[in-house]
Each structure stands twice: as structure tokens, then as C-alpha cells.
C-alpha positions, 0 to 999 in steps of 0.5 A: 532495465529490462523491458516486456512485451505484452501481445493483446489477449483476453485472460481467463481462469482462476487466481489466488489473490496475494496476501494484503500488503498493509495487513502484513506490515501491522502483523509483522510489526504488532508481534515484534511488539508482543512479549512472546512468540506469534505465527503469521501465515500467508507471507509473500516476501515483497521488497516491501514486507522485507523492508519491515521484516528487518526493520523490526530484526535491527531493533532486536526482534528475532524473526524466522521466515519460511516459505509463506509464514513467519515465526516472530518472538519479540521478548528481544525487540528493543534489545539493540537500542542504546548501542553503539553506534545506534541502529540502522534501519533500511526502508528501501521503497517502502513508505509504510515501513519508514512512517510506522517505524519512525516513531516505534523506533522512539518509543524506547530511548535509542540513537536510530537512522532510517535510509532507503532509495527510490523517491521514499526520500522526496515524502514529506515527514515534517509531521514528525520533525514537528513533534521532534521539535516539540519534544526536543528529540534530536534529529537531522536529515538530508533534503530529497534522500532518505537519510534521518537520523534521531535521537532521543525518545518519545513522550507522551503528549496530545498529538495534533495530526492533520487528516489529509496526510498519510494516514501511515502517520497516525498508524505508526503513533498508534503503534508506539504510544500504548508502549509510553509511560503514561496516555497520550492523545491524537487529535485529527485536525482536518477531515481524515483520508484513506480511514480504511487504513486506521480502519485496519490498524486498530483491527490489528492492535485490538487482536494483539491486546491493545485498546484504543479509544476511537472517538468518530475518528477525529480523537483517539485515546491510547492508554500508555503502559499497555503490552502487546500479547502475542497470537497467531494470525493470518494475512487475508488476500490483498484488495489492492492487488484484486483490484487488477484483476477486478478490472480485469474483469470489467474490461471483459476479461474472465478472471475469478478471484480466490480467497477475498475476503468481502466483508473486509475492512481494506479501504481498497475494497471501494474498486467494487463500489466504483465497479459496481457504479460502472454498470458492472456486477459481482458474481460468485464463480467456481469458489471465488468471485468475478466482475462482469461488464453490462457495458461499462459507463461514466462516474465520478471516482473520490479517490481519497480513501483509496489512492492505490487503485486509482490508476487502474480504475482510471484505465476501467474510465477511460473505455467507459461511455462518456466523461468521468472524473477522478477527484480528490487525488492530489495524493498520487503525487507523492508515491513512487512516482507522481502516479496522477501524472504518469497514469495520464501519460501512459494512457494517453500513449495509448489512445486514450483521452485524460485530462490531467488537473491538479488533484484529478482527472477527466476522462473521456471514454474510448472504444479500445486502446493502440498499443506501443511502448510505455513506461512503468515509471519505475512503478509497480501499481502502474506496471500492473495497470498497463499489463491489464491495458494490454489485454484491450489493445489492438497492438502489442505493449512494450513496459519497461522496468519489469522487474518493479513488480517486486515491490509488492507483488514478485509472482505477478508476471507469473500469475498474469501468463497463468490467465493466458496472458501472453508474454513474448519470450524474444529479446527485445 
């Protein structure tokens, strides 16, 4: 796996944020469901948005892709269900494309096997194979490895699903349940987490025709026999990745972001909150917006709604004054990597000081950080994390695994050098 050395050095200029990772699933996937042909713009072709494009081509949608948008008809999606020997569908790493697709592929009859690789094998989907047993849909699956195959096809029903999970659950239903033959109900039965991501989901079935009935998000109502009406659309910049480059600007750095959309429903937009709670403000630049620091200071960050950005805001804590706390993460554990575990590591290496505790974290601030060798963990968002890191070092940083950037985010070194950071060029 092929390393990178980063020297320290302040970034500064302008970056055109990438296109929002969770929008573009949910647009890719409510136009494979129209009966007709929609254009989706701003596309970046991370593994990830790849893994839904041919997710939804394997079950018949035809999908043309140019260099930032797509053309996708879906009159033919479905086609392919009830061949033999059944359709494959390869999620890759991406947990989004597996926990949406899993019920959509049902929601026609079909004989249907999801595979990926990576750690997408170790989250947890007994969500689905209780509804699986309930509807006697036939399924089986391999402990620890992407390898579930099902059978059979979904029904509608009063779906009981706790709010504590994934909320890619409860998106995947909203997704599959308006195609049914009569209404369905979900009902959330435990307080519900990451609410900006339902947030967005709705936002996309109401733009392509589907109605939803949201009672205060503890019930949703889904009308069956519902058709998806196929429209244009344009993928808004990503918080999630901003999220980087706002902490960025927190720890000093003269970054102006572009194309962010401030009114926006992404839940990851909180790492303004979080920013601003820091003693941090948001200012308009040259077209875009900044972050700038009046001397960063403790908070306590509920890492709930928005366990994406919780590595990166954690590094904003550690260089904060005082002790800070990160609670309600317990569900770092179950991404690419245990990120609550290794974002403790990796900061710890490099002199900052993190108590890691079942579901949080405490932090005591630090003046600077060393430098050294460190590990993405395979892990695009840690990965990330660190290269912003390095700009508040007294030491060069060595990551290895460059490449996981890929997952999300393909031009991210590119853009990183873009600001100045600088990247050494030599074999290491």
C-alpha cells in the first residue's frame, strides 16, 4: 500500500467542494425508479456512487455517465429480476448502496446476491432478516462477509424499525415501499438518529413524485402503488467532505469554500454548529465562505446526528483550550474502520491527548501537534483528517494507504496540493 508524506504548511486559496455523496446516491436511485428519463448533474465518480450506479444497472436500469452527470432511464429497471441465475449486486464498501438496495431489489419479485469487501460484510443487517423472517422471504448469509443472497419479495406491512441504527434502513424502505401493491407503515421505535439523512431522502422522493406522510418522525406513512416521475436534478456540494476543509479553517488555515449550499438539509452541516460553539465564525470570501478562529475552545460535540465528521472535529478539539467531550459515537464503530478507536490512535501518535470510552471521547486541548507515521486504517474520512492534521504539525506526517481517498473523494489529494499543501514527491 502506497504511503504519503505530508511537510507542515498552511493551506490557502479557494476549493470547489465535491458533490454530496448521500444526495447523489438517492438521485441516482429515484431516477432508476422513474418511468422515464432524468439527468443528474455535478456527479464525481467515487467507489462509492459507482457501487449504486451498477447496483441499479444489474437490475436493468440503463445509465449513461459522462464526465460530471449522468443520463438515466428507468422504463427497463426491473427488467432483469426473474432471470436466471438471479441478479448480482456488488456494493463494494459502500453501506449506503448495500442497506438502500436490499430492500428496493425486493420490491419486485427477484432472486437477488449482494457481495462487497472491506469491513461493508461485519455491519450489522439483522434489521432486514427480521422482516425477512417475518415475510418468509428466503435468505442466507455468511457471518463477517458480504455474501446474502434473497429470495422472494416484499410485502407491505407495519415496519417497526428502531431509531438508533442506520438510518440507511429506514431510507432503503422509503425507497421500495411506495412501489408495493397496497400502503405500508414505519414506525421508529426508539429515538432516531442521523434525522438529517431521512431529512434528505424525503427531499428527494418528494422532488421525484413520491409522497410520504412524516408524523414527527416517529411514523411515516408510504401510499403503495405510487410512480416515481422522472426530472433533472443537481447534486448540491457535499458538507461531509466541507467538513475538512471548515476545520481547516479553524485550525488557521486560509481556505474559502465554494458552491455550499447554507441552507441546506445534510445533517453533516452541524460541523458549523460545532465550529461555531468553538469560538469560531463564519465568514463570506471572494464568492464563497470561510471559517475563521478567535482562538479555539472547549465543547461538548453529540455526535448522533452526524458521526461523519466526528474525526475531524475531534482533531478542531484536540488544539482546543480545555477538556472537550464527544458523546453519542458509539456508531463510529461500525464504519470502515472502528473510527472512534482509531481516531484516538492516530491523534494520540501525534501528541495529542484522547480518552477513548465506549460511545466517546475526552479530550484534552494541546498547543500543536508532532508529526510521524500514521495510519489511515484503510479509511478515507480518517485519511482526510490526518492530511488536514499535518498542516498544524511540527514534523513532516507519513499516511499510508493513500489511495482510500477513493472511496469518496478521488481528487482529494489534488485539491489538497491545490491549497499548498505540500506533498513530497520522493519514494518513501
Amino acid at each position: 500500500m502506497s504511503q504519503i508524506k505530508l511537510n507542515p504548511t498552511k493551506l490557502k486559496g479557494q476549493v470547489s467542494v465535491p458533490p454530496s455523496k448521500s444526495l447523489a446516491h438517492r438521485a441516482i436511485i429515484a431516477a432508476s425508479l422513474s418511468n422515464g428519463q432524468s439527468r443528474i448533474d455535478n456527479i464525481e465518480y467515487s467507489q462509492d456512487i459507482k457501487a449504486t450506479i451498477k447496483a441499479m444497472e444489474a437490475l436493468g436500469t440503463r445509465i449513461e455517465q459522462y464526465d460530471d452527470y449522468l443520463i438515466i432511464d428507468g422504463k427497463s429497471t426491473f427488467s432483469k429480476n426473474n432471470t436466471m441465475p438471479g441478479v448480482e449486486i456488488d456494493c463494494e464498501e459502500s453501506g449506503s448502496t448495500l442497506r438502500f438496495m436490499v430492500p428496493i431489489s425486493i420490491a419486485k419479485e427477484n432472486k437477488v446476491r449482494f457481495i462487497g469487501r472491506g469491513n461493508l460484510g461485519k455491519r450489522p443487517l439483522d434489521t432486514f432478516y427480521e422482516i425477512f423472517e417475518r415475510q418468509n422471504i428466503g435468505y442466507l448469509y455468511r457471518e463477517n462477509v458480504l455474501d446474502l443472497n434473497i429470495v422472494g419479495t416484499l410485502k407491505p406491512d407495519l415496519y417497526r424499525i428502531p431509531g438508533h441504527i442506520s438510518s440507511q434502513f429506514i431510507t432503503g424502505l422509503l425507497f421500495a415501499l411506495p412501489l408495493l401493491s397496497s400502503d405500508s407503515i414505519i414506525e421508529i421505535t426508539t429515538p432516531l438518529e442521523s434525522k438529517g439523512y431521512i431529512d434528505l431522502t424525503l427531499d428527494v422522493l418528494k422532488l421525484y413524485g413520491i409522497e410520504i406522510i412524516n408524523h414527527n418522525y416517529k411514523q411515516f406513512i408510504v401510499r403503495g402503488r405510487q410512480e416515481y416521475q422522472a426530472r433533472d436534478y443537481r447534486v448540491e456540494a457535499d458538507f461531509s467532505q466541507a467538513a475538512f476543509y471548515l476545520v481547516a479553517g479553524a485550525l488557521n488555515n486560509d481556505v474559502t469554500l465554494m458552491d455550499l449550499n447554507l441552507n441546506s438539509l445534510q445533517g453533516d452541516k452541524a460541523t458549523i454548529d460545532f465550529l461555531q460553539a468553538m469560538n469560531c465564525t463564519l465568514e463570506k470570501k471572494n464568492g464563497g465562505i470561510q471559517v475563521v478562529s478567535h482562538g479555539l475552545q472547549h465543547t461538548v460535540v453529540d455526535a448522533s446526528q452526524c458521526p461523519d465528521v466526528i474525526p475531524v472535529v475531534t482533531l478542531a478539539l484536540a488544539l482546543s483550550k480545555g477538556h472537550s467531550e464527544v458523546i453519542n459515537a458509539s456508531r463510529l464503530r461500525i464504519k470502515e474502520c472502528d473510527r472512534l478507536s482509531a481516531t484516538v490512535l492516530e491523534l494520540n501518535k501525534l501528541g495529542a491527548k484522547v480518552i477513548e470510552h465506549e460511545s466517546s471521547m475526552e479530550i484534552e486541548g494541546v498547543d500543536y501537534l508532532t508529526g510521524g507515521a500514521v495510519s489511515s486504517h484503510d479509511d478515507h474520512r480518517m485519511a482526510m483528517m490526518l492530511a488536514i492534521a499535518s498542516t498544524v504539525c511540527k514534523e513532516p506526517m507519513v499516511i499510508d494507504n493513500k489511495e482510500c481517498v477513493k472511496k469518496s473523494y478521488p481528487s482529494f489529494w489534488e485539491d489538497f496540493a491545490a491549497l499548498g499543501g505540500k506533498i513530497d514527491a520522493s519514494d518513501i
